[in-house]
Each structure stands twice: as C-alpha cells, then as structure tokens.
Steps between C-alpha positions, in 0.01 A plus 500: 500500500639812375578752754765813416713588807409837634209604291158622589163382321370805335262533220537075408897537479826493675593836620788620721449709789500920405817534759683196341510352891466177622528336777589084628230266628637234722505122440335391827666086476850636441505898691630603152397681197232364316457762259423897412259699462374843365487735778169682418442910605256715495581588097415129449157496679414811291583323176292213602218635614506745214476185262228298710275831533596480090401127483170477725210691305503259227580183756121652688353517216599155299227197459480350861580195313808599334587583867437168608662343223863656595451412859395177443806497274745609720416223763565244205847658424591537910399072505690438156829682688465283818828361559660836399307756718479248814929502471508887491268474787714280709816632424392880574276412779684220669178292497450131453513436120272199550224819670564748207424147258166418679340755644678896378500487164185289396332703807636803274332350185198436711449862612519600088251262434243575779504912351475405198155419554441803692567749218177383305317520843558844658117650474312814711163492595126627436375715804179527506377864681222746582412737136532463148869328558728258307737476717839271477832451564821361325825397622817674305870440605741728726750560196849450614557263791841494679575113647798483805541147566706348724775220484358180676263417167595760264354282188160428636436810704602708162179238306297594833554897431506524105251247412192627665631866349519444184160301500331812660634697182835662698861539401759367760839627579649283692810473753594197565739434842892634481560140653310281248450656138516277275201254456267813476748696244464115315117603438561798268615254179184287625250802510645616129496133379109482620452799299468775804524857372809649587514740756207316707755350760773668556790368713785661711768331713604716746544633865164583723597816606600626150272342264212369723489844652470642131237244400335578870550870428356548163198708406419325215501125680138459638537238723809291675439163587826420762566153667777464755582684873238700696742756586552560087156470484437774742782694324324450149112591678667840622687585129164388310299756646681803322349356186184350660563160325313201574653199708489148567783375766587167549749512814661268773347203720563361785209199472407251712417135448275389780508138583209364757512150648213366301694548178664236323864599648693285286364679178511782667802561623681332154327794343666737781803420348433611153314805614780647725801381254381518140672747334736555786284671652466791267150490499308773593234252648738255669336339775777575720317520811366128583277529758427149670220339757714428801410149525657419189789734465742258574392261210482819242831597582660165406357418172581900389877417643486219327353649196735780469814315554430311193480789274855526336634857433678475137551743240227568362491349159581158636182291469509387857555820637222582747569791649727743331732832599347846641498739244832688599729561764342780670172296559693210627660721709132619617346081563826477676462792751136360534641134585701697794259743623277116544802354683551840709150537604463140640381312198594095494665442120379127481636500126685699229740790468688635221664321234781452329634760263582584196132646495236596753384230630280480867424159508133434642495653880234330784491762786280370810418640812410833329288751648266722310680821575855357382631668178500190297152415582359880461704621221552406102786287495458387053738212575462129606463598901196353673348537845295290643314640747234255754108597579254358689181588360318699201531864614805481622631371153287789336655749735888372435426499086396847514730695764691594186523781262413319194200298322568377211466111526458228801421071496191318748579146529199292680218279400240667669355726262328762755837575667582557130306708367444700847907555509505613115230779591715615769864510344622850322636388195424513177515107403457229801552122345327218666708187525671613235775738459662733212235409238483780210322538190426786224161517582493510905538878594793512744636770701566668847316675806669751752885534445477236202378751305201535311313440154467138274665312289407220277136414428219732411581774774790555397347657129365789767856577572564568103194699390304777615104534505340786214132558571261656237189605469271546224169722568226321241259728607 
C-alpha cells in the first residue's frame, strides 16, 4: 500500500507540508524510528479546508445513491487491503496484528457499510399545526467537519468520525494522532480509488497544539468531533466557543465490570481478562476497575491471575502476540508511575509489572487490596493495570462504580435479571454491558456521560451530530 513519507492528503493527492517540516513517529516494539511525517500548520489547515468547503456543495447535493455507492465502495476496498492496513496498524500502534486482522479493519469496513445505507435514508418530517400551514423540515449537513482522533484505534475511530459525515452530506478534514498516522493517511488512495471527490476528506499529520488547534480554531470548520483525554477535551470545549462550533467529545473512562455471586464466575472472570488487557489497556472503556461480591473474590482473582499470565507480550506483528507495547516511552513511563503509586499506597501486586525492553512493554498488572479512593482505582490509567476491588451487596457496588469522574462504559455480571436491569438504571455511563463486555457495532450509538464527554457515535444518533434541522413553512391560505 502506497504511502509517500512526509506528505499530507490534500485534494486526492500527496502533498508536502507548506513549511517543508516533519517530524518522527516512534516504532513502539523497537523505541526507534518507524517513520516521518508531514508536520502540518496552520497554512495547511487553511489549504484544506479551503478545498473541502470547495468540494462539499456538489458532495450535498449528489444522488443519495451515488453517495451510497462510494461508501459502500470504500468498505470493499478497506476489506480487499486487509493484510496491508491491519500491518500498518500494528506496527504504528503496537497492537496485536491478529486484533487489527479480526476485529479493526473489517470493523472499519463495517462502519462504511452501515452509512452507506444511511445516505439514501436521512428524511425531515411533516408537522402538522394550527392555520392554513404546510409545515416541514429537512435535514442538510454542517459543511466542513474537523475529526481529532486519538492513537489507541486510529483506523476505526477515523471510519467512526468520517463515515457517518460524509453520509450526512459533510466534508471531513481529518487529523489523525502524531503517534499513529499511517493506517488513516492509507485511506486517501482508497477514498480516490472508490471514486470520492477530491477535497471531501482531507488529511493532515501533525502536532495537536499546532494543527488540531488550527482545525479546532477555524471559522470555517462547523463542527469538531475529538476522541481522546478529558483535559484536551476541556481545552478544545473552551477554544470552540470563539467560533461557536458544534461538538461531540468522546473522552477518558475509568469503567467498571461488576461481578455478583450469582454470575457464572468462571465466564466471567475469563472475560475480565480480555476486558482489562485487550489492547493493553488503551481502551478508553477498559474495565479496569473489577468490582467483585466478597464471597467469591478469592476465586475471581485466580482465574484473572491465571488468565493474564498466559497472555504473552511479543512484538506486535508476531501471530501469537497477545498483548503488545504501549504506544511510546512517555506513556510507559506514565503505566509505570501508576504501577508505583499502587505499590506506594498499599496495593497487593498479585501479578505483572513491566517488561522487557526494547519496546514498552507493561506486562498484564493484578493489583488487590485496592481501595476506592487509591489513584489506580479512581483515576485513568489506559494501560493493562487492574484493581479489583470487593463489595458486599448491590448499592454498595453502584456506589464504588460511580465515585468517579467519568461515564463512559461499565459490565453487570449475574443471572438474576432484576438486579440487572435495576443496576443498569442506576449506573452513569453511557453504555452498561450485561454479561458481556466490550461489544461494539456501527449501528449501537455509543458514547459518554459526565467527564466522558458527551454526544454519539455510531448508529442512527450519531446522523444528529452531522446535520442540522431547517424548518419551513408554507401559508396555503
């Protein structure tokens, strides 16, 4: 898959940046170079957006179908360059290749194919009203939409962002994470060899406080959709309303996976496992906090031990590699302080550590004995560190999953469906799974409540985050 070093995606071709600059990206396996990239400034995001203002009129106005054709296209082309994206993917990422195989980039393809059939489907309404009235509404896009994502799923979360855009009739200009570039700069040849008009995504590598600040900054972007830290998030919410721009956040997570007695432990905590350590636990809804029934906290905490011990931290395109490096040196440095402050404040490590170099690897970490107050069980942590933490009966589990700042995601495990459904009512976040955990799909709407931010993505509410309402009225009298 062609690629050229240190060029932006403007207007359906390689272009360098307007300074010349670029900058490295690290190789998280090796704490190397992997490659460079075109270091993106404000002159860039005004040649961009210039282009997909240029670009969207006729994109709004084209044959809904035509529309769905070239999505439905593009997720053909992202499945047909499978092996190819899901390498870039693991190499830049430091993920699992076998993950990026199965579940990113057909996930990715998925998310295509799911808009698609929303661009022949995006209607208003008949109102009916006191007087001589037709009255109606219609749906029309933003215009330009600026897309920050961050580095734990760059492909996927860039399909989540552009997808549902460019269905609703936007342009996208899009900057992908300093960290991990390359599988979304990889879509602009597969957006021009669907047939996309050029100019309708744009794409610029670059820093966040240079060119996401530009993008953020803009008056002619009309909305920023941003996934990644609260406290950017926050920054972004305050520099957005100069230009009174519309916003959808999708921020950090501190979730918890509840585990009662009644549950079937042994599937439950196997699944534990997965939930606190897939992806190293660079998920924003890692269920990092494992809150346990007392009586059987002792079992729980030996099949996850067990569990996580078996996963075998390779590089990541090794086919048996299960849990890969942190994305760079400075948030292994982070886990790492994280692992001591546990340690320091009294925590039992049953299990884990860090790893061996070259890379940055934290192997899977079992803290017990943790107390809700503790940093590692109150704050985000996005690496493979879990607490467990003990209750004794419903509301005190409620209590413990919510005496955080976030809301963005927590797991019920028990067979008794009142205690359920009567626990998902009382949790703030924005997705609770019921003996189940991490399931996603294009058309579930998924998203945060208090510091996780706020707004959709995926399914049909999402399409309100790309389009505004027009009302008009018609006096037949």
């Amino acid at each position: 898959m062609a690629i050229a070093p240190g060029q932006l995606w403007i207007d359906n071709s390689w272009q360098p940046a307007a300074s010349g600059e670029s900058f490295d990206t690290p190789d998280p396996a090796t704490g190397g170079v992997l490659t460079t990239l075109a270091r993106a400034r404000a002159a860039d995001v005004d040649r961009a957006v210039a282009g997909a203002r240029r670009a969207q009129p006729a994109w709004a106005a084209l044959d809904p179908n035509e529309k769905q054709r070239i999505l439905w296209r593009i997720g053909e082309l992202i499945l047909q360059a499978l092996p190819e994206l899901a390498a870039l993917e693991a190499s830049d990422a430091g993920k699992p290749v076998t993950n990026a195989r199965t579940i990113d980039v057909p996930r990715t393809a998925d998310t295509f194919f799911y808009f698609a059939g929303w661009a022949t489907k995006l209607h208003g309404e008949t109102i009916p009203l006191r007087g001589p009235f037709l009255t109606y509404t219609v749906r029309e896009p933003l215009g330009v939409v600026g897309a920050i994502t961050p580095w734990n799923f760059p492909l996927l979360l860039a399909a989540r962002k552009i997808a549902p855009a460019l269905a609703a009739g936007n342009a996208v200009v899009i900057k992908p994470p300093e960290e991990a570039s390359l599988s979304t700069l990889a879509l602009g040849p597969i957006f021009a060899a669907a047939g996309l008009p050029a100019g309708l995504v744009q794409i610029l590598t670059g820093l966040g406080p240079e060119a996401g600040a530009a993008l953020v900054d803009h008056p002619d972007v009309a909305k920023i959709s941003f996934t990644g830290g609260t406290d950017t998030g926050r920054l972004i919410m305050a520099n957005a309303s100069r230009t009174l721009k519309k916003l959808s956040l999708e921020l950090g997570g501190k979730s918890p996976n509840i585990i009662f007695a009644d549950a079937d432990v042994e599937k439950a905590a196997t699944l534990a496992v997965s939930a606190a350590f897939y992806n190293q636990g660079e998920l924003c809804t890692c269920g990092s906090r494992l809150l346990v029934e007392r009586s059987i906290h002792d079992k729980v905490v030996e099949i996850v031990v067990r569990g996580a011990e078996r996963m075998k931290a390779l590089p990541p395109l090794d086919p048996a590699c299960a849990i890969g490096p942190l994305i760079s040196a400075e948030h292994h440095a982070r886990v790492a302080g994280y692992i001591q402050r546990g340690l320091d404040e009294g925590a039992t490590l049953v299990t884990g550590g860090l790893g061996e170099g070259p890379g940055y690897y934290v192997r899977p970490t079992v803290f017990t004995g943790v107390r809700p107050e503790m940093a590692i069980a109150a704050e985000e942590i996005f690496g493979p560190v879990l607490s467990v933490i003990p209750f004794d009966t419903l509301d005190e589990a409620a209590a413990i999953a919510d005496a955080t700042e976030f809301g963005l995601a927590a797991g019920v495990w028990t067979q008794d469906i009142t205690k359920a459904h009567t626990l998902a009512a009382r949790l703030k976040a924005g997705t609770v799974w019921i003996n189940t955990y991490n399931r996603f799909d294009a058309a579930a709407p998924y998203g945060g409540m208090k510091q996780s931010g706020f707004g959709r993505e995926n399914g049909a509410k999402v399409l309100d985050e790309y389009t505004q309402t027009k009302t008009i009225w018609v006096n037949l009298g």
